[in-house]
C-alpha positions in Angstrom: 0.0 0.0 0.0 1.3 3.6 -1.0 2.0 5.6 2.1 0.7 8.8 2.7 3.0 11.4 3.5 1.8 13.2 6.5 1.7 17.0 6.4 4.2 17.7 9.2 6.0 20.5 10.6 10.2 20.7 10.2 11.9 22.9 12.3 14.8 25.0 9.6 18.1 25.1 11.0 18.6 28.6 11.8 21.8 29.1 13.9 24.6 31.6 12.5 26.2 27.9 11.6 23.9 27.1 9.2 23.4 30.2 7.2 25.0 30.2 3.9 27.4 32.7 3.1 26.9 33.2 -0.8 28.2 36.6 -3.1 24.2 37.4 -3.1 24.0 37.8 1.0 27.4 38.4 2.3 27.1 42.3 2.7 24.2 41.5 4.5 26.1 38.9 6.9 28.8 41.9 7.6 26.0 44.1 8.6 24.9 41.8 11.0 28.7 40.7 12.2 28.9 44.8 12.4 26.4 45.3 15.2 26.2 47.1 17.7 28.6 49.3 15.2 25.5 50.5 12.7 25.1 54.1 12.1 21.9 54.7 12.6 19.3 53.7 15.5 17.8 51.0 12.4 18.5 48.6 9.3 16.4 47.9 6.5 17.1 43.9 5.0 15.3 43.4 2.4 15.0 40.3 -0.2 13.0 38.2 -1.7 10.7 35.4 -0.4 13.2 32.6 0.8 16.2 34.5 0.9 16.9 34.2 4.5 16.1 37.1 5.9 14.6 36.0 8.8 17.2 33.4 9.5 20.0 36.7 9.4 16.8 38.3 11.8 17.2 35.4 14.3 21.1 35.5 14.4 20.8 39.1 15.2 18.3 38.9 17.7 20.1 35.6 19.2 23.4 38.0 19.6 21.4 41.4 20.5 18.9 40.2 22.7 16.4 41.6 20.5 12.8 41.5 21.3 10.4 40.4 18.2 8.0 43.2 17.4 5.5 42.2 15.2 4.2 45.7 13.0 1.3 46.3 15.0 1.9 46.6 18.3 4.2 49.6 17.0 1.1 51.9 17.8 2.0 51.5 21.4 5.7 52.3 20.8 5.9 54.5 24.2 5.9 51.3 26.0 7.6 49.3 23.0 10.9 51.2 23.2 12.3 51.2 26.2 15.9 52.9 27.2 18.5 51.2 25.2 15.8 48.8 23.6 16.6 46.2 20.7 13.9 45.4 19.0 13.2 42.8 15.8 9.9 44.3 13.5 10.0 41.2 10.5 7.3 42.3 8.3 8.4 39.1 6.4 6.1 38.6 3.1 3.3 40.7 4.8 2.0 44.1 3.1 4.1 47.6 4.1 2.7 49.5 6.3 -0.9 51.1 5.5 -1.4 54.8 5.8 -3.1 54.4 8.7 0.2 53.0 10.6 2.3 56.0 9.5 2.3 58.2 12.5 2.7 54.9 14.8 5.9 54.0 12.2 7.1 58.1 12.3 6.9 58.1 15.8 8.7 54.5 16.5 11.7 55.8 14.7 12.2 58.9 16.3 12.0 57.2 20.0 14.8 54.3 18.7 17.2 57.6 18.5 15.7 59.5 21.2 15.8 56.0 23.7 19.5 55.0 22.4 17.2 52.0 21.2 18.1 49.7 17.9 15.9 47.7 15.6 16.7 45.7 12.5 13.4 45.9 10.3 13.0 43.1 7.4 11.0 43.3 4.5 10.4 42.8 0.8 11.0 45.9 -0.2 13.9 48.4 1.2 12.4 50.9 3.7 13.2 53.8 1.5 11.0 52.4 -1.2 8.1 51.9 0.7 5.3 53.7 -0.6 4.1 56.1 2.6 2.5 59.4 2.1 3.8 61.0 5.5 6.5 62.9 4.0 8.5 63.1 7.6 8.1 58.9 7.8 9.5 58.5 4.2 12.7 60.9 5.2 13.3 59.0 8.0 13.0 55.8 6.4 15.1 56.6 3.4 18.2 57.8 5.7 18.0 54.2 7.3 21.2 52.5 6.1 19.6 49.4 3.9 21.4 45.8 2.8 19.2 43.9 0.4 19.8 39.9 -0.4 20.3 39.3 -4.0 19.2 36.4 -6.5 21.3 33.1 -5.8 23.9 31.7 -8.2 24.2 28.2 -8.9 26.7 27.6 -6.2 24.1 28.5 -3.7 21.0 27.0 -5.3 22.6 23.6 -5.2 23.7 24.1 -1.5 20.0 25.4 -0.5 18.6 22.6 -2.0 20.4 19.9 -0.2 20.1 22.0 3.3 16.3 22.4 2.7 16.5 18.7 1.8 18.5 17.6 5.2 16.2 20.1 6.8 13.2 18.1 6.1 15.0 14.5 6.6 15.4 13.7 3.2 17.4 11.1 1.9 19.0 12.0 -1.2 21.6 11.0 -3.7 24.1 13.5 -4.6 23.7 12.7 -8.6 19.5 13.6 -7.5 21.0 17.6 -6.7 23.4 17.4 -9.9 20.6 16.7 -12.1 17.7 19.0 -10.6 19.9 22.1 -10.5 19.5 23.3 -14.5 16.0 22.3 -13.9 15.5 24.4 -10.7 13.4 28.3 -11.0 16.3 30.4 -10.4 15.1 31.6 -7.2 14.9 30.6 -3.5 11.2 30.4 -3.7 11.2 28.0 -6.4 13.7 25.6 -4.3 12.6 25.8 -1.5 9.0 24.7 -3.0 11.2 22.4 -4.9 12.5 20.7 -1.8 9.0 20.1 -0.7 7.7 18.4 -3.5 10.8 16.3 -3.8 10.2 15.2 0.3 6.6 14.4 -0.4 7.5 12.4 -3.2 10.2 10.8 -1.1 7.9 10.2 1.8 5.1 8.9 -0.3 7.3 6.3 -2.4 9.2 5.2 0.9 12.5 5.9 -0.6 15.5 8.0 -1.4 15.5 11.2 -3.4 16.9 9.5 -6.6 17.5 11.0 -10.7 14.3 8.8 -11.4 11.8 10.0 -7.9 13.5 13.5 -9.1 12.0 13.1 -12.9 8.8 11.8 -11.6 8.8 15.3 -10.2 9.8 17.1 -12.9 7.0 15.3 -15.1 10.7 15.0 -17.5 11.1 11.5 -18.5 13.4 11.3 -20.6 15.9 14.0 -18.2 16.1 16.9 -21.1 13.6 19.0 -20.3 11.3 19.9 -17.8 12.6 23.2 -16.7 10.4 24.8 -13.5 
């Protein structure tokens, strides 16, 4: 009987270990090995879905101490921001802030320099291009010193695919990752949905991540085509 693979929870490995340290992300990683030395009471990271921000987020807030701060409670940031605070806001994938949240996000900034207080803030998008209306909030944010991720090369796709792979548990043959990388999106969205297929697959047929479970996949029979 074919098993059903269950839809369970895996737990990323997220220590400063375990983040890899590609030409796309590494001026990100030296902001982050800069701190406490930043110039400014904030830092904007910004990438796309999947490109580890929010593992960089929880190094830095593993080192700092930094208290998460999730976007809305920022309307209370009186109590929030606290003498010497250090404070994580990960908007992650989430929508920028709404016009109604300006004056909460204008005010927040100015009691991080006022309180000697420090905050990384993660998002899509850099905080200078955020599209706000309050012309004092979009000073503020576009004098925030900003690092963005950039798209992976192939170097880093093929070692994202095998740690998203381990992440899971996956079993998988080293010629599996040779043949799936010139068939992978050229993204770290598109591996890491990649690496989920591949584990359900795996899970399902009770076996290894081989070239064949990997063309199963792929819907690419014959291994020449396929591309995601």
């Amino acid at each position: 009987m074919k098993q059903l693979p269950l839809a369970l929870q895996f737990r990323p490995a997220v220590s400063a270990e375990d983040f890899l340290v590609a030409p796309c992300n590494e001026l990100a990683v030296a902001w982050i090995d800069r701190w406490p030395d930043w110039p400014a009471p904030a830092l904007s990271l910004s990438g796309p879905e999947g490109a580890g921000k929010s593992h960089l987020a929880a190094v830095w807030a593993g080192r700092s101490g930094a208290t998460p701060a999730r976007p809305g409670l920022l309307v209370d940031s009186d109590a929030l921001v606290a003498p010497g605070a250090r404070l994580l806001v990960d908007l992650g994938n989430d929508p920028l802030p709404e016009a109604a949240a300006e004056e909460a996000w204008f005010h927040f900034l100015n009691l991080l320099r006022e309180r000697r207080g420090q905050a990384l803030i993660v998002s899509r998008l850099p905080t200078a291009r955020w599209p706000v209306r309050l012309p004092d909030l979009a000073s503020r944010l576009a004098a925030l010193p900003h690092v963005d991720i950039g798209p992976p090369d192939d170097a880093l796709l093929s070692a994202l695919l095998v740690k998203h792979l381990a992440d899971q548990g996956a079993a998988v043959d080293p010629g599996a990752i040779a043949y799936l990388l010139p068939r992978v999106g050229r993204s770290f969205a598109a591996v890491a949905a990649l690496a989920r297929d591949l584990n359900a697959a795996a899970l399902a047929a009770q076996k290894p991540i081989t070239i064949a479970l990997a063309r199963r996949v792929l819907n690419d029979p014959d291994g020449s085509d396929g591309l995601l």
